[in-house]
N, C-alpha and C positions, 0 to 999 in steps of 0.2 A: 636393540636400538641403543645406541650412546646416546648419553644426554647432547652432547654436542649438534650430533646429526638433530635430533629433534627442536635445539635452541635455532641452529640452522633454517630449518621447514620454519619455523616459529615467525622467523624474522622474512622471511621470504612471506608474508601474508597469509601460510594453509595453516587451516585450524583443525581438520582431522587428516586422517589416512587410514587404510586400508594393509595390512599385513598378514601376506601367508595367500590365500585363493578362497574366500567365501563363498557362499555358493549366492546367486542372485536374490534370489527367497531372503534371506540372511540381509542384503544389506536393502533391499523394498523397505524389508520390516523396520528398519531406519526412519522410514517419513512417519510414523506414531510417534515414537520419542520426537519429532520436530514439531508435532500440531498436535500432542496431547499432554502437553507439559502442567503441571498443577501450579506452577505459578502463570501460565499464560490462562488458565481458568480464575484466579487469584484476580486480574486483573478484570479480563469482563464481568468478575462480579462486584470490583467496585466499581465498573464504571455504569453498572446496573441501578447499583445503589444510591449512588449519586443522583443519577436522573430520576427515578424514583423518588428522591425527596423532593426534586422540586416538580413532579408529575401530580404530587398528592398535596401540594403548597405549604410543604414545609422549611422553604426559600433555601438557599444557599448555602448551604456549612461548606467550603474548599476545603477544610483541612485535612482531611482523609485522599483528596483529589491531588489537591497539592504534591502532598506527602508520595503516591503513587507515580507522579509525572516525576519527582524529582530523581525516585529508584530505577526508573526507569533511562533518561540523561544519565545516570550513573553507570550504569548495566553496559547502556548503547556506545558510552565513552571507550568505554574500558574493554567491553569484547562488540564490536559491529557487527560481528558473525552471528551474535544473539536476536538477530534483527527475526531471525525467521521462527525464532522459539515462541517470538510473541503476535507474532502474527497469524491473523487469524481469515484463512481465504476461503471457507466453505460459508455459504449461504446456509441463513439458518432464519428462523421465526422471530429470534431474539437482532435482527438486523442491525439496528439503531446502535443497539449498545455493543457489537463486535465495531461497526463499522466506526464510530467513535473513537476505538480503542487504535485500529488499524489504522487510521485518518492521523492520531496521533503521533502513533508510534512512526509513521514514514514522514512528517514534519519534520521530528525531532532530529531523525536520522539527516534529512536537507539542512536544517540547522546546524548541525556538528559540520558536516561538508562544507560548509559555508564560512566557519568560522568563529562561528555564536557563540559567544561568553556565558557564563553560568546564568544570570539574570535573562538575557534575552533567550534561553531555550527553554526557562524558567514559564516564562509568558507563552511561550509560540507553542510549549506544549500543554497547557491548560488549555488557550484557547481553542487549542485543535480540540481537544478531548471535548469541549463546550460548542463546539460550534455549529450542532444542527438540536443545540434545547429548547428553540421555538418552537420544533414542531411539534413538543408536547400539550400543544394548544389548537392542535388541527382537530378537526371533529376525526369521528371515526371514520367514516367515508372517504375524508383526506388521507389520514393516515396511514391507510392499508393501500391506497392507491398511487400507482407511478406514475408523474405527472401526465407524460403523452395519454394519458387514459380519462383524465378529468375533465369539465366541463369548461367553458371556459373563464364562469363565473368562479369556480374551483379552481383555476389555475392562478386568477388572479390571487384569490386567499394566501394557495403555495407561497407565492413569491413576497408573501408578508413574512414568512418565517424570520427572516433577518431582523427586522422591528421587533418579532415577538422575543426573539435572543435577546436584545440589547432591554426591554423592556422587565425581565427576567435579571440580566445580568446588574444590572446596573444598580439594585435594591443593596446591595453587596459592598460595602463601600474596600471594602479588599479588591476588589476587581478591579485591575489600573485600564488607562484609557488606552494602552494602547492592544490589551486583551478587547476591549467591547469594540474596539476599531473593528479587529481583525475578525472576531465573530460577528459583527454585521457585514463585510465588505465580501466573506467568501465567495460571494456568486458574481465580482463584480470582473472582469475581462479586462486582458490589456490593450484590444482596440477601441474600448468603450462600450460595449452592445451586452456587458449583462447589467445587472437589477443589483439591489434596491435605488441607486441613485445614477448609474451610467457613467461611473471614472473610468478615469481610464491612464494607463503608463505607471509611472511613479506616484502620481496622486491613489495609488491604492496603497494599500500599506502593504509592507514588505511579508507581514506576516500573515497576510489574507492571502496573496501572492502563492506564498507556500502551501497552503492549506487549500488554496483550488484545485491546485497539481494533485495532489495527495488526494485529495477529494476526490476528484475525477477517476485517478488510476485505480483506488482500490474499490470503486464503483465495476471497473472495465473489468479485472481481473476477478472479480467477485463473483458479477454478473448479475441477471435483474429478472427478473420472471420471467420479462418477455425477450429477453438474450441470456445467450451460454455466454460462460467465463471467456474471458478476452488472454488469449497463452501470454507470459512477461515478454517475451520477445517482440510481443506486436501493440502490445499496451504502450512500452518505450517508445516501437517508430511512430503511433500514434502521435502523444505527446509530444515529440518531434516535430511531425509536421504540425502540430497548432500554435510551433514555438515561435513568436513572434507576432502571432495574429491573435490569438486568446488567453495566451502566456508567454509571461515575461519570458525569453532564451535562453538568459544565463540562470535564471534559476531552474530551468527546464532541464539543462545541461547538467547542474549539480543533483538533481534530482535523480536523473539517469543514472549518474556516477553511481548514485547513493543506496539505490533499490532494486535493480535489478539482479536480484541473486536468483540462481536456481538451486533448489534446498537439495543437501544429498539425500541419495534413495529417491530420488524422481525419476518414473520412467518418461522416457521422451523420445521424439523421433526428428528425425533432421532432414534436412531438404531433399536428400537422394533416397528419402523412406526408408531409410535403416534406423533400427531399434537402439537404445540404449539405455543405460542407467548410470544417472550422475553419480561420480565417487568420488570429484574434490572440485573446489571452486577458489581459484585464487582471486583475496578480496581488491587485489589491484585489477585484476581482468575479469569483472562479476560476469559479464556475459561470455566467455568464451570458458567454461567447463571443462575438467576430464570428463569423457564419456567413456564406460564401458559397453561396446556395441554387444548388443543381444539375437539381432536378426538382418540378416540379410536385406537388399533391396527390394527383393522378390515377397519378404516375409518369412523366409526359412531360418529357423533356430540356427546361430555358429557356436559350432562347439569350443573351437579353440579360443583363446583368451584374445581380446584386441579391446585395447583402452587408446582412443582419439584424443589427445589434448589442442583442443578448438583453438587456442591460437594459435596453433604451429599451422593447424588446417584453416586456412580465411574463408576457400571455397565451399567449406562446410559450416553450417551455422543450425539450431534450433528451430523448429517451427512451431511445436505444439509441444502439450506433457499429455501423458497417460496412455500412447500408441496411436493415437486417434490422428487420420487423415486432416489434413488441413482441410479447415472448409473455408473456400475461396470465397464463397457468399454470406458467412458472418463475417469475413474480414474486411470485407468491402461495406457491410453495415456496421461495424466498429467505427470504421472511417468517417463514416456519414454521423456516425453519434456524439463525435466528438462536435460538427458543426452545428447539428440540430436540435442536440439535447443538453450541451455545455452548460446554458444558461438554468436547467431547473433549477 
């Protein structure tokens, strides 16, 4: 490869490639290096840390927080493609302090999209990282429980989390107002209908705005005890269609833009139930992939080589990752959860 040719692919948005014929095995083993990176462990451990201190009330030190949100806007500036290094989409025990991290990290990414000057992604990704530390003040019973499961003397509690943030944050006098806006507002909707106080439109803050989205999606695609992970493909149309009714549009829209990568070395299968495996994503076109097809319609292994690049094909598109059948009855209650559970 000339330097040329690779300055070339550079500026064309692809950040890796694939040269010579590997064998499938070979580039699977690709999604470890994508979700087992030591600085994406570096980070849920600070941001373990952090909540921890003020879980055990030893108040607020940012500086460590600080210091991580800002490597991170730096990281994200400078390579977008690192978006999925630091992300973290398996379900785990440790919830709060991936989901934090994730909550963050897909802010910050709608912040850069958007425009954000170094002070405002400054804020927007502190308070993402901050913005569910109320609920270190839920009993145990709350805590381990998903709302649709509580009482509904319990449910009322939940919805204090927001007070219990700003109550928390606000001892801090580092914490500017329009961080403690944003972490009390995230639950608040653009038709008016979530909590703590029922704003609604522009009366929320911009930066509460982004951290629902974010909030929401890496909820769907994460998944919840009592739902399987929601595929990126359908998380998107989701957000989509809430766009204008429970979220602002345009930043719905930058959002999209923003997030929806498919990491390489995913397997996945496409509307016509053929197989493949992602081997390049270009960052102007995140949702239409090279595909390397693995299996026939039928499910039959193909031997010969056939790589799909999705936007030449419209008619073909993503449904799910990992081989697995769509299921037409989580995707219809994906849909229903964005209306009925929006508001936890």
């Amino acid at each position: 490869m000339k330097e040329r040719y690779i300055e070339y692919l550079r500026n064309k948005g692809f950040t890796s490639l694939f040269v010579g014929e590997p064998q499938i095995q070979e580039i699977i083993a690709l999604e470890e290096d994508f979700y087992g990176s030591k600085y994406k462990k570096e980070a849920l451990g600070a941001a373990r840390d952090a909540i921890h201190q003020f879980n055990v009330g030893k108040g607020v030190n940012l500086n460590k927080v600080k210091s991580l949100v800002s490597e991170w806007i730096n990281q994200l500036g400078e390579k977008p493609e690192s978006m999925m290094n630091l992300l973290d989409i398996r379900r785990k025990k440790g919830y709060m302090f991936s989901h934090a991290v994730n909550t963050c990290i897909l802010s910050i990414m709608t912040g850069i999209a958007m425009g954000y000057d170094a002070k405002q992604l400054d804020e927007l990704g502190l308070a993402a990282i901050l913005h569910d530390v109320g609920k270190i003040k839920f009993s145990k019973n709350i805590a381990r429980q998903f709302p649709g499961y509580l009482t509904r003397r319990e449910k009322e509690e939940y919805k204090r989390h927001p007070f219990y943030s700003l109550e928390i944050l606000r001892r801090n006098q580092t914490v500017s107002v329009n961080v403690l806006n944003a972490c009390f507002q995230h639950h608040e909707r653009w038709n008016g209908s979530g909590y703590p106080m029922g704003l609604k439109g522009n009366s929320i803050s911009e930066y509460a705005q982004i951290i629902s989205i974010a909030d929401v999606y890496e909820r769907l695609i994460v998944g919840m005890p009592h739902r399987l992970p929601t595929p990126v493909y359908y998380a998107a149309a989701i957000l989509s269609k809430a766009a204008g009714e429970y979220f602002n549009p345009v930043i719905v829209g930058k959002f999209n833009q923003s997030v929806a990568i498919y990491p390489i070395g995913k397997t996945v299968r496409l509307n016509n139930q053929q197989s493949g495996v992602i081997l390049g994503v270009d960052l102007k076109n995140k949702t239409t992939p090279v595909v390397r097809i693995t299996s026939s319609e039928d499910g039959q292994n193909i031997d010969q080589i056939v790589e799909l690049d999705l936007m030449k094909s419209p008619e073909l598109f993503i449904v799910d990752f990992e081989d697995v059948t769509p299921n037409y009855s989580q995707v219809r209650a994906d849909q229903a959860y964005v209306s009925s559970h929006v508001k936890e």
